[in-house]
C-alpha positions as CSV (number, residue, x, y, z in Angstrom):
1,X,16.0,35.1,44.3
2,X,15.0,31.3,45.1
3,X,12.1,32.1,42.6
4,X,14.3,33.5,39.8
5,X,16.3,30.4,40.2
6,X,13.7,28.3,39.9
7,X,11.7,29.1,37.1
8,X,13.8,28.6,34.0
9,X,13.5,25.4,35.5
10,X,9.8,24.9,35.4
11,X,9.9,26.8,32.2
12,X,11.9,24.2,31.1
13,X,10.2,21.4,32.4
14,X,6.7,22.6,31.2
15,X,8.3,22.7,27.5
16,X,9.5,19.2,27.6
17,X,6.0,18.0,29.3
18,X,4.3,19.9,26.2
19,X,6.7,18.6,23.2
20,X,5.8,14.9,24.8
21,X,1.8,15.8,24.9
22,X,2.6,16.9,21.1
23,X,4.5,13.5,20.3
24,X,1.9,11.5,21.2
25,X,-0.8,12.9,20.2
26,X,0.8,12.6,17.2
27,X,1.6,9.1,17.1
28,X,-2.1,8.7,18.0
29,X,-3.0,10.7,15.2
30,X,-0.1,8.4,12.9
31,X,-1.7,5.2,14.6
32,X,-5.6,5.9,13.4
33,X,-3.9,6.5,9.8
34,X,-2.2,3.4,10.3
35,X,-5.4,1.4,11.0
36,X,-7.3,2.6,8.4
37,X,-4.6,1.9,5.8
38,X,-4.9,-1.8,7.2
39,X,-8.0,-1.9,7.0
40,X,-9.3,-0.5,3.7
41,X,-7.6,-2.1,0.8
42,X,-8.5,-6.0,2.2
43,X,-11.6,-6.5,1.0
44,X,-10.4,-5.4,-2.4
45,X,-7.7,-7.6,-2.6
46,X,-8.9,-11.1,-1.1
47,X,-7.7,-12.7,-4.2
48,X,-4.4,-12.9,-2.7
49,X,-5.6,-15.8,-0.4
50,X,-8.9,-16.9,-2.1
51,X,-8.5,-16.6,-5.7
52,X,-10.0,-19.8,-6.8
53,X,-12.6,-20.0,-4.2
54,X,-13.6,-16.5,-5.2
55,X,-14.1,-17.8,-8.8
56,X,-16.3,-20.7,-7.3
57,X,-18.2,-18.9,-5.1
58,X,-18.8,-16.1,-8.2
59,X,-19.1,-18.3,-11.1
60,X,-17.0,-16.3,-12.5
61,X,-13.5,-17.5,-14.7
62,X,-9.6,-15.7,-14.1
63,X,-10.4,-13.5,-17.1
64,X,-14.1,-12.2,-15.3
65,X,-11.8,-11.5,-12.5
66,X,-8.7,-10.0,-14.0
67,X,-11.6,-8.1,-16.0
68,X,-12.6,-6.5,-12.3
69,X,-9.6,-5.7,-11.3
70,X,-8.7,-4.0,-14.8
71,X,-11.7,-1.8,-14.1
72,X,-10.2,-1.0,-10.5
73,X,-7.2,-0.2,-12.0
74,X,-8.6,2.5,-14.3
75,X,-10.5,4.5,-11.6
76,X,-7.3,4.5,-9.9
77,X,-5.5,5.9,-12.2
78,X,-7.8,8.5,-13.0
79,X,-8.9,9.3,-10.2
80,X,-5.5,9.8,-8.1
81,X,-4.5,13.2,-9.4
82,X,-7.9,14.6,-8.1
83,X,-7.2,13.2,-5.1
84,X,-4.2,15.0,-4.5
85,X,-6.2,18.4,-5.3
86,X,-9.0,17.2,-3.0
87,X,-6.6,16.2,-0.4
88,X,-4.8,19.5,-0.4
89,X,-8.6,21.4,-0.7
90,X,-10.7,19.2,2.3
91,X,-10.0,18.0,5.7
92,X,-8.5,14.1,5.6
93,X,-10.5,13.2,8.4
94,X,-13.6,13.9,6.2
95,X,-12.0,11.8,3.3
96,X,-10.9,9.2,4.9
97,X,-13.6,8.0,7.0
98,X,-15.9,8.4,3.9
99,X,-13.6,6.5,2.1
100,X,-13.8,3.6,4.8
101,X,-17.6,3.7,5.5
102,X,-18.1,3.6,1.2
103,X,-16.0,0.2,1.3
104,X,-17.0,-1.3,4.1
105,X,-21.3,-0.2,3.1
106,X,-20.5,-1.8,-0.8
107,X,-18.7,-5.1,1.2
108,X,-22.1,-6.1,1.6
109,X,-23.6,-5.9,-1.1
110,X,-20.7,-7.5,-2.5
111,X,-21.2,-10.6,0.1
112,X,-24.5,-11.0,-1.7
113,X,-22.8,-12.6,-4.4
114,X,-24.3,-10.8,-7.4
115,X,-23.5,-11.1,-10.8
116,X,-20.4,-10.0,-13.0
117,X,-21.7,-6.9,-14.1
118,X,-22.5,-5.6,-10.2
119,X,-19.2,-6.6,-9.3
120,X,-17.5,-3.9,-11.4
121,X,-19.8,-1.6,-9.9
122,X,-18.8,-2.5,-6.5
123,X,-15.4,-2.6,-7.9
124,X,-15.8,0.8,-9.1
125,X,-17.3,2.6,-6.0
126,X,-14.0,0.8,-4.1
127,X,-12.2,2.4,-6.6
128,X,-13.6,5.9,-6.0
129,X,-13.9,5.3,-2.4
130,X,-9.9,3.8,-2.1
131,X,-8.0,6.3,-4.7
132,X,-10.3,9.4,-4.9
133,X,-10.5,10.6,-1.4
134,X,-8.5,8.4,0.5
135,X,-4.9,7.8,-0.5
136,X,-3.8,11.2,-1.0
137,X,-5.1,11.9,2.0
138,X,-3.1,9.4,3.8
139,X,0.3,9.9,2.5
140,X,0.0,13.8,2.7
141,X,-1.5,13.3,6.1
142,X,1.6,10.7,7.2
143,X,3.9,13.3,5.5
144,X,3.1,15.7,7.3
145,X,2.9,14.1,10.6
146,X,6.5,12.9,10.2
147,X,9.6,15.3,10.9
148,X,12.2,15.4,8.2
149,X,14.3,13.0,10.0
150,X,11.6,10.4,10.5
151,X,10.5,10.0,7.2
152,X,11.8,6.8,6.5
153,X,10.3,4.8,10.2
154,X,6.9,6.8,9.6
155,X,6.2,5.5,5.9
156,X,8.0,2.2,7.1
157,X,5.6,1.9,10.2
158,X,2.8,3.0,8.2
159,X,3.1,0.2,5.3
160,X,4.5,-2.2,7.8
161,X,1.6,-1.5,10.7
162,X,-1.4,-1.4,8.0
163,X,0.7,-4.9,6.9
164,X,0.1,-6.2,10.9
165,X,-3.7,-5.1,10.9
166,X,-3.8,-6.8,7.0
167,X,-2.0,-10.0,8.9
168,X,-4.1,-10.0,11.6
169,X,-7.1,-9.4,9.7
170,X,-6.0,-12.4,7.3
171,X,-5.3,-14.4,10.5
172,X,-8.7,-14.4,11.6
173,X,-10.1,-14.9,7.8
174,X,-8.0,-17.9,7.0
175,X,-9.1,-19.7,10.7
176,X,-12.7,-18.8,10.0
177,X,-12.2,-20.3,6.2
178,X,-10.5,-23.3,7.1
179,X,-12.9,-24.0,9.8
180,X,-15.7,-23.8,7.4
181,X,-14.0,-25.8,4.5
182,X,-13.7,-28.7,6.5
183,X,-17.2,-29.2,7.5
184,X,-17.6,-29.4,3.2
185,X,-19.6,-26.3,2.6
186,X,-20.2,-24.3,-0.9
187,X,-17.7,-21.5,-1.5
188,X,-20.1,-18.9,-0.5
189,X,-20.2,-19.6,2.9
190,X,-17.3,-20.3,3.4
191,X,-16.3,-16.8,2.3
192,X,-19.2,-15.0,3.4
193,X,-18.5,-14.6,6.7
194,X,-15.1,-13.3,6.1
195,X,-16.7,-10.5,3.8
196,X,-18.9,-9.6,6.6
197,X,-15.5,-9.0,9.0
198,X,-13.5,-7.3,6.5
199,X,-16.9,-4.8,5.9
200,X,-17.6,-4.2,10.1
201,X,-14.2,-3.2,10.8
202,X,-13.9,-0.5,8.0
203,X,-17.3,1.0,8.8
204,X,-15.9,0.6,12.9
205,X,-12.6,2.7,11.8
206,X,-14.0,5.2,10.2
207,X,-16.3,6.1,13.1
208,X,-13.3,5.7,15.1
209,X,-11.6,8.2,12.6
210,X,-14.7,10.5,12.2
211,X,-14.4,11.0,16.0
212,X,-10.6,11.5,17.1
213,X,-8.9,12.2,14.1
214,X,-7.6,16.2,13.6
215,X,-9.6,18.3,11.4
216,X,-6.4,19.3,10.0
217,X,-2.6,17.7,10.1
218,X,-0.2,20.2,11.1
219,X,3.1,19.9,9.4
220,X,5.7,19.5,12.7
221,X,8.4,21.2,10.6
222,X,6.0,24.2,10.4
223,X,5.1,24.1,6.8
224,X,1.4,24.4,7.4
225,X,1.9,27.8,7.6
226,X,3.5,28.7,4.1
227,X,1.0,26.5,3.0
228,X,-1.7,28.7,4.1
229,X,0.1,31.6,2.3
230,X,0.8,30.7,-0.6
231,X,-2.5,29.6,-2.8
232,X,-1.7,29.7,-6.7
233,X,-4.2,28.3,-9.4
234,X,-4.4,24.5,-10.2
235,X,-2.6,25.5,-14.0
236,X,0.2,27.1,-11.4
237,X,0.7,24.3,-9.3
238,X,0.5,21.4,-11.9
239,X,3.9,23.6,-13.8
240,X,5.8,23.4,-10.7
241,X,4.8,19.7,-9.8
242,X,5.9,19.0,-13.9
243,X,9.0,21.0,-13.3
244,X,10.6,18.7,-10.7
245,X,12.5,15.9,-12.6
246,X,13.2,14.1,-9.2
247,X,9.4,14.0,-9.0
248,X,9.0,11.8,-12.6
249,X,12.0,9.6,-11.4
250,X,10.3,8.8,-7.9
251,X,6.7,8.1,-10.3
252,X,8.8,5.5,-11.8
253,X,10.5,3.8,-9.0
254,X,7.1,3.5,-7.8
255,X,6.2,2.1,-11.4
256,X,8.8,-1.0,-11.2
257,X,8.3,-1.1,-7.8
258,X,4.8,-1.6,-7.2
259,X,4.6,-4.5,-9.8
260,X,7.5,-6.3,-8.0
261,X,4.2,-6.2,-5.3
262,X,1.3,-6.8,-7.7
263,X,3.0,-10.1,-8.4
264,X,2.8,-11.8,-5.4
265,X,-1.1,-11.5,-5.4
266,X,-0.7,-14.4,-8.0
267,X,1.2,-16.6,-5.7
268,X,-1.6,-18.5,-4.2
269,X,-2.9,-19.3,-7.8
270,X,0.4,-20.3,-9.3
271,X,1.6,-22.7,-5.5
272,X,-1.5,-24.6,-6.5
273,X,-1.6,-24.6,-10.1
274,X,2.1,-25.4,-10.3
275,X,3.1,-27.6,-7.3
276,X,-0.5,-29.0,-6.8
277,X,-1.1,-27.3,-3.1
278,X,-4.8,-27.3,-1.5
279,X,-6.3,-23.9,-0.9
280,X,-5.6,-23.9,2.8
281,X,-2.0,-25.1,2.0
282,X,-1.3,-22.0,-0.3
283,X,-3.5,-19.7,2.1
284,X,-1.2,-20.4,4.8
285,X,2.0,-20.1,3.0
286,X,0.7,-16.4,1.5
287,X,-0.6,-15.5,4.9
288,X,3.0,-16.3,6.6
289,X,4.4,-13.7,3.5
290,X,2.0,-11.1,5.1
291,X,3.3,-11.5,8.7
292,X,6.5,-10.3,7.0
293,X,5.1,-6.9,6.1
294,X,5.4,-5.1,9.2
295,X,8.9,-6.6,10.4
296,X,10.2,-5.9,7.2
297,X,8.6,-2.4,6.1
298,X,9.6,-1.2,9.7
299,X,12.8,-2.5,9.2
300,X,13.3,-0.9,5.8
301,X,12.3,2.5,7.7
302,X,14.3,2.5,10.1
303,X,17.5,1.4,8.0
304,X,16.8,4.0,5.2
305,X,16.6,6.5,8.2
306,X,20.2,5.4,9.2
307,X,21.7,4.6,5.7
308,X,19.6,6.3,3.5
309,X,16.3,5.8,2.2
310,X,17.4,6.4,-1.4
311,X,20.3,3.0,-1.2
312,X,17.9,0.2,1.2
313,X,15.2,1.2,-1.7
314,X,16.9,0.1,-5.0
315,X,18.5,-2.8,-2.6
316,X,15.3,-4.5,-1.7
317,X,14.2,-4.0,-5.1
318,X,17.5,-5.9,-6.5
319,X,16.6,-8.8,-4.0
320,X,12.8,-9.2,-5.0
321,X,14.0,-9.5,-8.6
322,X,16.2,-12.6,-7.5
323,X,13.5,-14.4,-5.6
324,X,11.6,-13.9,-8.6
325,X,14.3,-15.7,-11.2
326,X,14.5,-18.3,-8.4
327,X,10.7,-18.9,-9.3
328,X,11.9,-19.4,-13.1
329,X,14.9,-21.3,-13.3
330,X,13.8,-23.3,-9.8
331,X,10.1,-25.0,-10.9
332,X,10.9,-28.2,-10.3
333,X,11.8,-27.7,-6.8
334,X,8.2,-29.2,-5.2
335,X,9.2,-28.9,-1.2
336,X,7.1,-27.0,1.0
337,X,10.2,-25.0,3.1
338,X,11.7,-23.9,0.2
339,X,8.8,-22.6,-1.4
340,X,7.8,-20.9,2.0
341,X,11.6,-19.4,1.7
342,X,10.7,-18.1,-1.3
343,X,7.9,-16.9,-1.1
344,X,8.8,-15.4,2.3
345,X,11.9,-13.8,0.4
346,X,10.1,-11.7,-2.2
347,X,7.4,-10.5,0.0
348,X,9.4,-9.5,2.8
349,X,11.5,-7.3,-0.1
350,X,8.5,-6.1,-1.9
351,X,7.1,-4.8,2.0
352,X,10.6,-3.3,1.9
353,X,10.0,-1.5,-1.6
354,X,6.3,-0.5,-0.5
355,X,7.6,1.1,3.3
356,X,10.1,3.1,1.5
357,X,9.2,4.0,-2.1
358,X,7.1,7.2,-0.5
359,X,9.6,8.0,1.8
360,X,12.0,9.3,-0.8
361,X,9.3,12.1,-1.7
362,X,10.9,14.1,1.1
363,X,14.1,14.0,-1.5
364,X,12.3,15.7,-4.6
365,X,11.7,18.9,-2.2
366,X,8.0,19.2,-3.3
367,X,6.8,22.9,-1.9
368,X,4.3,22.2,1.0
369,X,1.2,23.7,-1.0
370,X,1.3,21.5,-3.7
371,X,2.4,18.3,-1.5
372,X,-1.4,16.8,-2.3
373,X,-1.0,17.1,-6.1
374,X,2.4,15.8,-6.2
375,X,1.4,12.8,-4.5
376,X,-1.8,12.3,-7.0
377,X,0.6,12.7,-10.0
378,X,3.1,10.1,-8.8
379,X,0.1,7.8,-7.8
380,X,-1.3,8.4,-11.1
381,X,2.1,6.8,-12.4
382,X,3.1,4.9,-10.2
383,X,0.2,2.6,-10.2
384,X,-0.7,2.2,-13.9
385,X,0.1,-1.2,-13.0
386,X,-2.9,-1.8,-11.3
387,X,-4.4,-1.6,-15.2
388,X,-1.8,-3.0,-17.2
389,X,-0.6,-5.5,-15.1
390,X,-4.0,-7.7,-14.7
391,X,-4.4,-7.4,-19.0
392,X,-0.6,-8.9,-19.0
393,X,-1.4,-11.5,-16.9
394,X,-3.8,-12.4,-18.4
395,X,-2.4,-12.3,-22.1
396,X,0.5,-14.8,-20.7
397,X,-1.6,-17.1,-19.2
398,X,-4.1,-17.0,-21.8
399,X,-1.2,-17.7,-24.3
400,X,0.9,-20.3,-22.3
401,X,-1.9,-22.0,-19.7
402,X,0.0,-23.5,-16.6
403,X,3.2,-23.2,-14.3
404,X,5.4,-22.0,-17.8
405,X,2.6,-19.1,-18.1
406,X,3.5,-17.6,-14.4
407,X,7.5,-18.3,-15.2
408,X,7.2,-16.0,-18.2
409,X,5.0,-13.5,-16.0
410,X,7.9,-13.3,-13.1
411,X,10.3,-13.0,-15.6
412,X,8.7,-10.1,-17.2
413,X,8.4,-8.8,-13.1
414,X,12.4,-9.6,-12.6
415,X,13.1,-7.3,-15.8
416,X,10.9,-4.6,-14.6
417,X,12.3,-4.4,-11.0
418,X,16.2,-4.6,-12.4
419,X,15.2,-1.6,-14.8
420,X,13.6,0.6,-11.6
421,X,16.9,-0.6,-9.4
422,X,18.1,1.3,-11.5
423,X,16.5,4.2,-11.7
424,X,16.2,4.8,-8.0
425,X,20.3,3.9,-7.8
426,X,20.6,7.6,-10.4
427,X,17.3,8.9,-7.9
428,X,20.0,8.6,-4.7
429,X,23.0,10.0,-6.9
430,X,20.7,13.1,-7.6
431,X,19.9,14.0,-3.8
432,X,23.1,13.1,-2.7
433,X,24.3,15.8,-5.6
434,X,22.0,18.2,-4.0
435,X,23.0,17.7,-0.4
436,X,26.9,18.4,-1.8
437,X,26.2,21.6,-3.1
């Protein structure tokens, strides 16, 4: 009798001990993701705090460099619907730490300095290396990983923790840049050294990934298994991706979305063109935007999670679009705390926008076997700014040289994120239609 009694008990109790062994070893699995998100895309993007040093150190002009990043762009774009078959075909932990030891191996080569021609190689291996076989991994890897209900805090932690490992990251770099600017050296090596860190750490991670992470992500809502049954034809899939409207709605979102983002890569370049900052001055200000990437993308998670992910969304997106006017009808405003308010503003909303533009994916009801594809498609068009964007930057400031060229470049960005506000306002009136009925 006493051991009748007791065993639902320990039954009980030996559940609970198992669903907690499950939860964290898959917040360790969610936490590796996390650090490799942080750690890849840096090394392509250290124009956001060094923009005119990288010109000096390259000999290279804005054009050369917007010239790069159009190149970028393109493999991006064509590359992100494989990436959602290869990320439904292979194991992520095989994509993503080759994804992070290609980066971090081409880093440097690319501390070497070389000419304009090598750089769009490197440029293009990143490319390859940060849209083929690693982002599709990730967000079908973090979508998986997350329960239905935690969609919204997962793809808010994972924007806003790979933000903390970017901000830390940058932390370092900006101490180790200012240190060496001071003792007057060339721009090479001053930047060198912060090439070298940025390239260590990804080949480090993906060790660290190559060993730990799962061979495969299990779905905790248990659609791994339908996934295993049901295998159609790529021609199959790609009509029931296309057959989703919500899908095409969320690729748009993303669209406006991500160039409310794109734009504040040009801050550092416009706070010293326009109001006549130092390098350092504008590296700090841009650096304090970062540290607002993982309060506010957590944030935004959580909140979507409570209110909805479909109304914070086109919120955020409304405020970026007002620092952004603030920047245009504001220029004469030269003080250093309002410009950090500003500045501060628009990033912490466009961390917003990035922690919970994927999060709404869960909304378009995308069949688990085709999660992989639907994710490349969206990518595919969700990120065509990474091309165009660069080419209309360039045409502005090419056009209209100066502080009025970067007005009429964040007005273009204010229209753009007022249009997609829009959108993803009919987006929430959609699910909210099919939760009624």
């Amino acid at each position: 009798m006493i051991d009748i009694a007791i065993q639902p008990n320990n039954s009980a109790s030996n559940i609970a001990v198992s669903e907690r062994s499950k939860n964290l070893n898959r917040y360790f699995q969610f936490a590796l993701l996390v650090a490799a998100a942080g750690a890849i895309y840096p090394l392509l993007y250290l124009r956001q705090y060094y923009e005119n040093s990288i010109l000096a150190a390259f000999n290279i002009t804005s054009a050369d460099l917007n010239s790069i990043y159009v190149v970028l762009g393109f493999v991006f774009v064509a590359t992100y619907m494989p990436s959602g078959w290869l990320a439904d075909k292979f194991s992520p932990k095989l994509l993503i730490s080759f994804s992070l030891t290609v980066v971090g191996g081409t880093g440097f080569w690319y501390a070497a300095y070389p000419p304009l021609w090598q750089l769009k190689i490197i440029f293009f291996f990143w490319g390859l290396a940060a849209g083929l076989t690693f982002w599709a991994a990730l967000v079908k890897s973090v979508k998986l990983l997350a329960k239905s209900s935690e969609q919204g805090r997962f793809f808010g932690i994972l924007d806003g923790g790979r933000g903390l490992v970017e901000a830390l990251l940058a932390t370092i770099g900006l101490a180790i840049f200012a240190y060496l600017m001071a003792q007057n050296p060339a721009p090479q090596q001053a930047l060198r050294p912060i090439i070298y860190m940025y390239s260590v750490i990804c080949i480090a991670i993906a060790v660290l990934i190559f060993i730990f992470l799962d061979s495969e992500t299990k779905n905790t809502d248990g659609d791994v298994q339908e996934d295993k049954k049901i295998k159609g034809n790529l021609l199959q899939d790609l009509r029931t991706v296309a057959a989703n409207p919500r899908l095409w709605l969320m690729a748009f979102i993303i669209l406006t979305g991500y160039q409310l983002f794109w734009g504040t890569y040009s801050f550092s370049s416009y706070l010293q063109e326009g109001y006549g900052m130092t390098a350092v001055a504008a590296g700090v200000i841009t650096v304090t935007k970062v540290w607002m990437r993982p309060i506010s993308s957590v944030a935004a998670g959580f909140l979507g999670d409570k209110f909805s992910n479909e109304l914070i969304l086109p919120l955020s997106m409304l405020l970026a679009c007002c620092g952004y006017l603030v920047l245009v009808f504001f220029p004469h405003v030269n003080h250093a705390y309002f410009l950090l308010f500003i500045v501060i503003g628009i990033g912490t909303m466009t961390y917003a926008i990035r922690g919970l533009y994927w999060s709404i994916l869960d909304g378009c009801k995308v069949p688990p076997h085709v999660i992989g594809l639907a994710i490349g498609i969206i990518s595919m068009i969700g990120y065509l700014p990474d091309i165009f964007l660069p080419m209309i930057n360039r045409a502005i400031l090419n056009n209209y040289p100066g502080p009025l060229g970067f007005r009429i470049y964040y007005s273009y960005l204010a229209g753009a994120g007022l249009l997609g506000a829009v959108v993803a306002f009919y987006f929430k009136s959609l699910v909210n239609t099919h939760k009624n009925t």
